[in-house]
C-alpha positions in Angstrom: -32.1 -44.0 -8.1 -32.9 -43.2 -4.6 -29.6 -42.8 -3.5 -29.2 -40.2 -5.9 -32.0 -38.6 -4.7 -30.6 -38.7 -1.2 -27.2 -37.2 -2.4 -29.6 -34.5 -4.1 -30.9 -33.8 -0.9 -28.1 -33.9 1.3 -25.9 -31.5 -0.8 -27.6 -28.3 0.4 -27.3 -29.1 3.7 -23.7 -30.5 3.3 -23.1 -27.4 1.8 -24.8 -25.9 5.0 -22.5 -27.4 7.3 -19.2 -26.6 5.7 -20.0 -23.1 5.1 -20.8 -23.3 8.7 -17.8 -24.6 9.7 -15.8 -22.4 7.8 -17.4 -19.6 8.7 -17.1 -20.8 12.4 -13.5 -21.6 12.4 -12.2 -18.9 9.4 -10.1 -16.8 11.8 -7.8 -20.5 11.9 -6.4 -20.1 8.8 -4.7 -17.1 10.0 -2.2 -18.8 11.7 0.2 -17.0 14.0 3.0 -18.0 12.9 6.8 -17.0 14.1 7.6 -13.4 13.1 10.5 -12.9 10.7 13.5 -11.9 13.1 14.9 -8.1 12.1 18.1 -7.9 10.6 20.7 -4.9 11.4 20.5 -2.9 8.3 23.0 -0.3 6.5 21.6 1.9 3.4 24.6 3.9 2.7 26.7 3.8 -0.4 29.8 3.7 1.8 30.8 0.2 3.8 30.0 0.1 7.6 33.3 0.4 8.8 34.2 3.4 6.6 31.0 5.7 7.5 30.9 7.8 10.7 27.6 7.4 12.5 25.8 10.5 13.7 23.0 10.2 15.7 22.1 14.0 16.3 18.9 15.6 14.7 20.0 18.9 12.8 17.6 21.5 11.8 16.9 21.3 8.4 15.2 24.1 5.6 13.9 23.6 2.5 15.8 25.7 0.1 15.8 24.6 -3.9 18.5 26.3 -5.9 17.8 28.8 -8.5 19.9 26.6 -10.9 17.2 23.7 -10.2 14.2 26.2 -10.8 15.5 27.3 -13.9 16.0 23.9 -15.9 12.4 23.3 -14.9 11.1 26.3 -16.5 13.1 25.1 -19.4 12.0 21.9 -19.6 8.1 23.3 -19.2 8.6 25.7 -22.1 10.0 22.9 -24.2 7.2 20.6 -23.8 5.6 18.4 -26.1 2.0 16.9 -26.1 -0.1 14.4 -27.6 -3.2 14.9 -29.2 -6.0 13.2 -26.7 -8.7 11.4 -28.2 -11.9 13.3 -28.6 -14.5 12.5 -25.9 -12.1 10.2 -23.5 -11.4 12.8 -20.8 -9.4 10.9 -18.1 -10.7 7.6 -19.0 -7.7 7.0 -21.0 -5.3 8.5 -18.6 -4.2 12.5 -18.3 -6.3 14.2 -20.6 -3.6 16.1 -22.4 -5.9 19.0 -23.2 -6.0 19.9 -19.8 -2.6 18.9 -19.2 -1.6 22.4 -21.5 -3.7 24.3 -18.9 -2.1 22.7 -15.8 1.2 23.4 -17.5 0.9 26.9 -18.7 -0.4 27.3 -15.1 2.9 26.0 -13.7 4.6 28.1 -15.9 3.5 31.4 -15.2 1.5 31.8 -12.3 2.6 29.2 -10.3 5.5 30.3 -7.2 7.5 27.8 -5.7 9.1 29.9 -3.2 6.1 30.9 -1.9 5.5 27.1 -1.1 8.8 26.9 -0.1 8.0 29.8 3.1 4.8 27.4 3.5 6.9 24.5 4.3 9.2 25.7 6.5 6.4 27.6 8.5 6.5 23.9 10.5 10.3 23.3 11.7 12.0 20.6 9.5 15.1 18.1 10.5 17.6 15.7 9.4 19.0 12.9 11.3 20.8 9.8 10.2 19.4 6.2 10.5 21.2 3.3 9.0 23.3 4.7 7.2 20.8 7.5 5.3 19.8 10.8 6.3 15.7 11.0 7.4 13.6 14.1 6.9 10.8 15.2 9.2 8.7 17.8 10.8 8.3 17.7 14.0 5.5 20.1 15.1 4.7 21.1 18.5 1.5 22.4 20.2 1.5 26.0 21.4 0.1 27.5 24.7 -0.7 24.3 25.8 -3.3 24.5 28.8 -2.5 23.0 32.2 -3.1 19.7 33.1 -3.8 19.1 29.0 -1.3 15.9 28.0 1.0 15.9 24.9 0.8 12.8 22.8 3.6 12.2 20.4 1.6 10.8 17.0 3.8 9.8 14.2 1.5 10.2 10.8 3.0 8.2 7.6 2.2 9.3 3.6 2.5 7.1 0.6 2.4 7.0 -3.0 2.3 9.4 -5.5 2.2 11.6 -1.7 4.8 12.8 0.5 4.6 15.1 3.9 2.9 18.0 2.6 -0.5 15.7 2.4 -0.6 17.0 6.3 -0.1 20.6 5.8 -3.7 21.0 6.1 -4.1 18.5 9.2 -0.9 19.5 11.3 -2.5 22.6 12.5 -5.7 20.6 13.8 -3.9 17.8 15.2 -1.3 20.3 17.5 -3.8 22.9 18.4 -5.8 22.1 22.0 -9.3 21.1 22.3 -11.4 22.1 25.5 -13.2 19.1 25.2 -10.2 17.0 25.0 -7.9 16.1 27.9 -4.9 15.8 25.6 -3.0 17.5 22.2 -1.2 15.9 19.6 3.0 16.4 19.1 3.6 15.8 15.3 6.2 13.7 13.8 6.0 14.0 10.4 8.6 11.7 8.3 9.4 11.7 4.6 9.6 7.7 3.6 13.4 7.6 3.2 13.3 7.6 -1.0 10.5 10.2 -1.2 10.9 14.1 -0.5 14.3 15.1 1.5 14.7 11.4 2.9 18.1 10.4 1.3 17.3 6.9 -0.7 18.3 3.4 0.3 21.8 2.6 -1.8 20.8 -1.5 -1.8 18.1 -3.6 -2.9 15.8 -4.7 0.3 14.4 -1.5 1.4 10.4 -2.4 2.3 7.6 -1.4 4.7 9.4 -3.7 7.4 12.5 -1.5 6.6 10.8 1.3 6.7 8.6 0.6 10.1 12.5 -0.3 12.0 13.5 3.1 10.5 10.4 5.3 12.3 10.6 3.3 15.1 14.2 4.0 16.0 13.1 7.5 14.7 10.3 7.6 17.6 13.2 6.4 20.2 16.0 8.9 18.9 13.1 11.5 19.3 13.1 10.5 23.0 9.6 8.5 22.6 9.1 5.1 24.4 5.0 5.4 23.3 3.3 7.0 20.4 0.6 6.5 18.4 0.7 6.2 14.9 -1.3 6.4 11.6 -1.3 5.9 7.6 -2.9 5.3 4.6 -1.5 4.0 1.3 2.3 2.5 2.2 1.7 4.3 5.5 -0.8 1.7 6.6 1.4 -1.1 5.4 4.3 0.6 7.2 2.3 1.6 10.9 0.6 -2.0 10.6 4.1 -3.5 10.7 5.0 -1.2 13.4 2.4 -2.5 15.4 3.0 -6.1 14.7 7.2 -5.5 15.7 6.7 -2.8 18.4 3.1 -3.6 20.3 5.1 -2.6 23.4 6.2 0.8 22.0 2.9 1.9 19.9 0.1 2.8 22.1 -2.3 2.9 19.0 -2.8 2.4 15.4 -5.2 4.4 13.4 -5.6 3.9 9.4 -7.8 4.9 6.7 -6.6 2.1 4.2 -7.4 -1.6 5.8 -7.3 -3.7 3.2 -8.5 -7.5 2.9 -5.3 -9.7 3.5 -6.2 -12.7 5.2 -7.4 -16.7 4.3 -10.1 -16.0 6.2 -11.7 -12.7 4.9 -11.1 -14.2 1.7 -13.1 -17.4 2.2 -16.0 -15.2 4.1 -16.1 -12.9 0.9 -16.7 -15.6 -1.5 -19.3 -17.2 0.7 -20.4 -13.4 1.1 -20.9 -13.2 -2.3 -24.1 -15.9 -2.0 -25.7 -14.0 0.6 -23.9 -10.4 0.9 -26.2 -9.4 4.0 -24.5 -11.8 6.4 -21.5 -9.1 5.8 -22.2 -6.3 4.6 -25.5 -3.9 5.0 -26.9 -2.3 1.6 -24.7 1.5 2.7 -21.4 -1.1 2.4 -22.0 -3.3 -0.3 -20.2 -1.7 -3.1 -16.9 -2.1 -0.6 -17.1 -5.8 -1.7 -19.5 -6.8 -4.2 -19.9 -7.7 -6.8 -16.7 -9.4 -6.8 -16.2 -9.0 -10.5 -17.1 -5.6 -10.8 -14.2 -4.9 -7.8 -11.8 -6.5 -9.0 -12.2 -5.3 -12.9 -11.9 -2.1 -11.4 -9.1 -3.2 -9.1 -7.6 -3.9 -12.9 -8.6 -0.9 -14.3 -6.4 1.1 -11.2 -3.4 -0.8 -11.2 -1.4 -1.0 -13.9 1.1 1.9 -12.8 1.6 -1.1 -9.7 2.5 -4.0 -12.0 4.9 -1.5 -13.7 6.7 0.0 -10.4 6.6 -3.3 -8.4 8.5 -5.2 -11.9 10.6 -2.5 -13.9 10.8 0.8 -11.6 14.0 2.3 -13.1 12.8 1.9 -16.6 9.7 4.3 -15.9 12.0 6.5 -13.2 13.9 7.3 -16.5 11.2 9.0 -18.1 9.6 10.5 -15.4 13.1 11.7 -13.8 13.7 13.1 -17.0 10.2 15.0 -18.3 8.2 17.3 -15.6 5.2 17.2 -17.3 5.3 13.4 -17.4 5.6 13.5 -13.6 2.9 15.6 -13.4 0.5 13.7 -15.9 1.0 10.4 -14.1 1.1 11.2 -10.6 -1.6 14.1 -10.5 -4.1 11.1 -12.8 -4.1 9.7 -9.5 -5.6 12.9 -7.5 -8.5 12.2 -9.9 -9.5 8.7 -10.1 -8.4 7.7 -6.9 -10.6 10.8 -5.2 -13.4 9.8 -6.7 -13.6 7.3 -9.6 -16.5 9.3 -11.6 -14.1 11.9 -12.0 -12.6 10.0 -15.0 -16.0 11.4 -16.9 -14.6 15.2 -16.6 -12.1 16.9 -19.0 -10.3 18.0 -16.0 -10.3 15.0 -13.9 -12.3 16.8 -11.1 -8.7 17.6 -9.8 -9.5 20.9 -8.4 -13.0 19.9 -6.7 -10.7 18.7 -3.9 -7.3 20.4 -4.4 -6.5 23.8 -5.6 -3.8 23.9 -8.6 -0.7 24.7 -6.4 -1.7 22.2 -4.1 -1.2 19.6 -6.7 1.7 21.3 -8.4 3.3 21.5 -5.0 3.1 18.1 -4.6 4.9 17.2 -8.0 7.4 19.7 -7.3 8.3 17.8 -4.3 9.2 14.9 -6.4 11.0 17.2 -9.1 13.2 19.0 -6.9 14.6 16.4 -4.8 15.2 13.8 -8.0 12.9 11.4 -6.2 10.6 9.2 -8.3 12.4 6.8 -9.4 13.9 5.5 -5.4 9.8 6.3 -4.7 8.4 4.1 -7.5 10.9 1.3 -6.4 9.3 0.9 -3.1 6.7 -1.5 -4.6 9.7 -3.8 -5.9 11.1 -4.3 -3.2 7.6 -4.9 -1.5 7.0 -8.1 -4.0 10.7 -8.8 -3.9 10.4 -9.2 0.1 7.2 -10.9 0.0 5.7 -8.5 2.9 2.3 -9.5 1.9 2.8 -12.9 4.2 3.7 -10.7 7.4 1.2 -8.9 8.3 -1.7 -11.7 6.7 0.0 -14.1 9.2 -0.2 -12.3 12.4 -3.1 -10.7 14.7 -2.7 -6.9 15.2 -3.4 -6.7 18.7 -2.8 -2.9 19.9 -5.7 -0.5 20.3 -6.8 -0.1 16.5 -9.3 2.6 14.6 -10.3 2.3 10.7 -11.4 5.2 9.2 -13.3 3.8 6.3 -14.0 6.7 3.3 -16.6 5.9 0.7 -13.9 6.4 -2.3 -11.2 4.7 -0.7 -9.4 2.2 -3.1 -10.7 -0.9 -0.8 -11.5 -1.0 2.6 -12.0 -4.4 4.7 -16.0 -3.6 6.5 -15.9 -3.9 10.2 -17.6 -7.6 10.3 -14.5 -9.1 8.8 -12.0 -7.0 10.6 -11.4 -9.6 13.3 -9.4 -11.9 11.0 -6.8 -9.0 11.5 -7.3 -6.7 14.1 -7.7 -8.5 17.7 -8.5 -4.8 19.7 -10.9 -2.9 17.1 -11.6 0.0 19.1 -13.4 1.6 16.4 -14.3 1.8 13.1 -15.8 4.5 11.2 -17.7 4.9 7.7 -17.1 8.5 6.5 -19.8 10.5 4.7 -17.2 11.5 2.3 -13.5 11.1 0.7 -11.2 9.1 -1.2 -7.6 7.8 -0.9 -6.0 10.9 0.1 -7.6 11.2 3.1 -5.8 14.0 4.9 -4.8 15.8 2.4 -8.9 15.7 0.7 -10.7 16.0 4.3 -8.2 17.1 7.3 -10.7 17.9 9.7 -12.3 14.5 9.3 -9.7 12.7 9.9 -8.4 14.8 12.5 -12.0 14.8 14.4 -11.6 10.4 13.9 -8.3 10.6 15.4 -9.2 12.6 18.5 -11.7 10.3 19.0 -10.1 7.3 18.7 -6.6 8.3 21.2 -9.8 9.5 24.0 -11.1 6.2 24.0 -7.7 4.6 23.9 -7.0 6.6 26.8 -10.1 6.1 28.7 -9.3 2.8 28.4 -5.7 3.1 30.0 -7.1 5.0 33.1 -9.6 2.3 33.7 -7.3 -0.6 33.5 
């Protein structure tokens, strides 16, 4: 009997010491282990031997074809719709009510070729990389003042997004700042399956892939440094590129740091007994409660079990239906802004976004032929197994996390260590979502600047 009692009262402070210890000595299940070696790579439909390799960067327009333009307006006026359940608004997907409105919208007031002058206000280009040919913009600053330095930033979209998320941002990021000793030169890519980028022809094509792709953009571009950021498959994409190419990227900035490690894991669970020893009260919701996260974790991701397993299958439909590709890409503009939104007939989609913003975005996808080689990008993501490459190693360039209240998930600053090694700053936004640029540009700009000036403080002084 009195050992028991013993055991009774050694348990807590067993339990003390190993929480201790792992608390301690976390960071050690992140082991660094040997990077998986890159493998010369070849997207085109043609064999290696038989394709002539151009390296040059040709100027490239947008310029959709009548033809194209007029099977749209076709298929809009040929539309069918469900009935939506009374009371549900986007809490069981699209409302379909207001789906009529966006579509009669898109049908009659709605002017693509307007856009189209809006996208080529910022000059465009093609070059060929493995095999495929890569979009871009590449914007420049003008009347740059003396003695102010160019930095070449290379900014990366994702999913359901593509380039023209940093219409609004590309004018702050290239225009000069007296109170800044530098400006920012632009490169802008399309991920080579979304927008004008041609698709990879093979199975394989992932976020490593796709970081070896910008890199030897970067270098084709005449760039031995840059900085870069992302959010969505951008971060995964710029995180890789700073885990392959720490000698080429000066400095990685991100608004979508997500939990990865063994480490962060085991301090979230022991977290979740006393939160404060992580998070303050302002953060909390970012992890806890655990089961509340990841039901809504659940709640958000069923398009990702469908892409990342069967891509093609739902490429059919949406390839096939514009108002499909609208409905489930623009349900993400709402929900993923702002997960109350799902309480308002319209989604809140135009609290953030004007119509032909949106519309402009799903047009991207509908004119190039695109979602299904965009969708596929989380199979081959599974199918790689990416998700033990950047776990498994430190990220030790210069690094900033922009952390916005409605973001997805965001890792808070006292477990960022597991992953990032030179945390130069971290920053909790007083508002925003997922779509951080495209939702609040001068935020994000403003986070930027700040992080490359204290990057480059840091460079004088060493």
């Amino acid at each position: 009997m009195m050992a028991l009692i013993e055991i009774i009262f050694l348990l807590p402070l067993l339990l003390a010491i190993i929480i201790g210890i792992l608390w301690t000595y976390g960071h050690k299940l992140q082991p660094e282990s040997e990077l998986p070696p890159l493998k010369d790579n070849w997207w085109a439909k043609e064999a290696k031997t038989n394709f002539l390799v151009d390296e040059k960067v040709y100027p490239f327009k947008i310029a959709v074809s009548d033809k194209v333009l007029d099977d749209l307006k076709s298929r809009l006026q040929n539309a069918r719709f469900s009935e939506p359940l009374e009371g549900a608004d986007f809490q069981y997907g699209f409302n379909t009510n207001y789906l009529k409105e966006v579509v009669e919208y898109w049908k009659t007031k709605y002017n693509w070729r307007e856009h189209e002058k809006s996208f080529n206000q910022f000059d465009g280009y093609k070059t060929q990389i493995d095999g495929i040919d890569i979009h871009f913009l590449h914007v420049k600053p003008k009347n740059i003042p003396v003695n102010k330095k160019v930095l070449p930033l290379l900014l990366i979209h994702g999913w359901p997004g593509s380039v023209y998320e940093f219409y609004k941002i590309l004018p702050i990021l290239t225009t000069p700042r007296e109170n800044s000793s530098f400006v920012f030169e632009v490169i802008c890519p399309h991920i080579p399956g979304y927008g004008f980028s041609e698709a990879p022809h093979r199975t394989g094509f992932g976020p490593l892939e796709a970081s070896q792709t910008f890199d030897k953009l970067m270098s084709r571009l005449g760039f031995n440094k840059y900085y870069v950021q992302g959010g969505d498959w951008g971060s995964f994409i710029a995180m890789h590129m700073a885990i392959y190419f720490p000698n080429r990227v000066n400095g990685l900035h991100t608004n979508f740091a997500r939990i990865a490690t063994k480490g962060q894991y085991i301090k979230m669970l022991i977290g979740s007994l006393w939160p404060s020893v992580l998070v303050d009260d302002k953060n909390y919701n970012k992890l806890y409660p655990v089961i509340g996260n990841f039901l809504f974790a659940l709640s958000e991701t069923g398009y990702l079990h469908i892409q990342a397993t069967k891509p093609d299958t739902v490429g059919v439909g949406l390839n096939d239906s514009p108002v499909g590709l609208a409905a489930y890409t623009l349900e993400k503009f709402s929900t993923w802004v702002n997960p109350s939104y799902k309480t308002l007939a319209d989604g809140g989609l135009t609290k953030k976004f004007t119509l032909d913003e949106l519309l402009t975005n799903v047009m991207l996808y509908w004119v190039t032929g695109s979602i299904t080689s965009s969708v596929r990008f989380y199979k081959e993501f599974i199918l790689q197994n990416h998700l033990k490459i950047v776990p498994s190693h430190f990220i030790n360039v210069p690094t900033a996390i922009a952390a916005f209240p409605h973001e997805l998930g965001c890792t808070p600053e006292s477990l960022t260590h597991h992953q990032f090694s030179n945390l130069v700053q971290y920053t909790d936004m007083p508002r925003g979502g997922h779509f951080a640029a495209f939702e609040e540009p001068y935020l994000l700009a403003d986070d930027i600047y700040c992080f490359v000036k204290k990057v480059e403080n840091l460079k004088i002084r060493a």
